[in-house]
C-alpha positions in Angstrom: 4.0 -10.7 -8.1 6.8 -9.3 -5.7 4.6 -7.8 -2.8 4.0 -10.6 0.3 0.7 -12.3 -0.1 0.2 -11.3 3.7 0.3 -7.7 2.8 -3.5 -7.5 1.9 -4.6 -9.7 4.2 -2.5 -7.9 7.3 -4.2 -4.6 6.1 -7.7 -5.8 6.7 -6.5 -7.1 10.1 -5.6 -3.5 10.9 -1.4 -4.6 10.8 -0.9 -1.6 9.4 -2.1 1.8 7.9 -0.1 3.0 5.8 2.2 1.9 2.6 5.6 2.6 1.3 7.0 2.0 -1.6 10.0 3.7 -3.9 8.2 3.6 -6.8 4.7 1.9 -8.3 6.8 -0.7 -10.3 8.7 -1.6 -6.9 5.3 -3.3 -6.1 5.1 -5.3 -8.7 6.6 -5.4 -12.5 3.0 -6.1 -13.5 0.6 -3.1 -13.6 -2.5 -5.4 -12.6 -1.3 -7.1 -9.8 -0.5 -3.7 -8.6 -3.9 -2.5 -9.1 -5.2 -5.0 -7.2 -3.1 -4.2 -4.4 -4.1 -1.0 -4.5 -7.6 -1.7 -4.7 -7.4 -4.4 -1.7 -5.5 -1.6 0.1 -7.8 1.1 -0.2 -10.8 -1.4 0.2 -9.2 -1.8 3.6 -9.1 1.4 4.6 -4.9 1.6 4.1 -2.7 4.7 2.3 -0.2 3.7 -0.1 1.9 6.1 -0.7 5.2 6.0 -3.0 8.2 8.3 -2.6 8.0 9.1 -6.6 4.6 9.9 -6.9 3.5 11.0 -3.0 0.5 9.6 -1.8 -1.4 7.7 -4.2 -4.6 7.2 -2.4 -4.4 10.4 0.1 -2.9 10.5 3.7 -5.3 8.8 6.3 -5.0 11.5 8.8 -2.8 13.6 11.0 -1.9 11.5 13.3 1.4 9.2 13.3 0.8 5.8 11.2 1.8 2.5 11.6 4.0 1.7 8.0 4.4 -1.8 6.1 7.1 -1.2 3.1 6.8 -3.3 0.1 
């Protein structure tokens, strides 16, 4: 696993709104640990977008957003 621990937990505290990565396997090498981030993300109400693929689970609004890259 490669992403922070802190990274879901900050999202549910409201730390951030938004993610960043390069790419999906930037995240993490393993497919289901980055499912579960994804899912834990978007449970919390949190964008991840990657620069490959654009957003993954849809912008969160017009507005600026607070960022955390992983």
């Amino acid at each position: 696993m490669q992403y922070s621990e802190a990274l879901p937990e900050d999202a549910e505290r409201g730390v951030f709104e938004a993610g960043l990565a390069e790419a999906l396997d930037r995240v993490s090498p393993d497919q289901a640990d980055a499912a579960v981030l994804y899912k834990n993300l978007r449970f919390a109400g949190v964008g991840s977008f990657t620069l490959a693929q654009a957003g993954i689970s849809g912008a969160t609004g017009a507005r600026p957003l607070s960022l955390a890259s992983f």
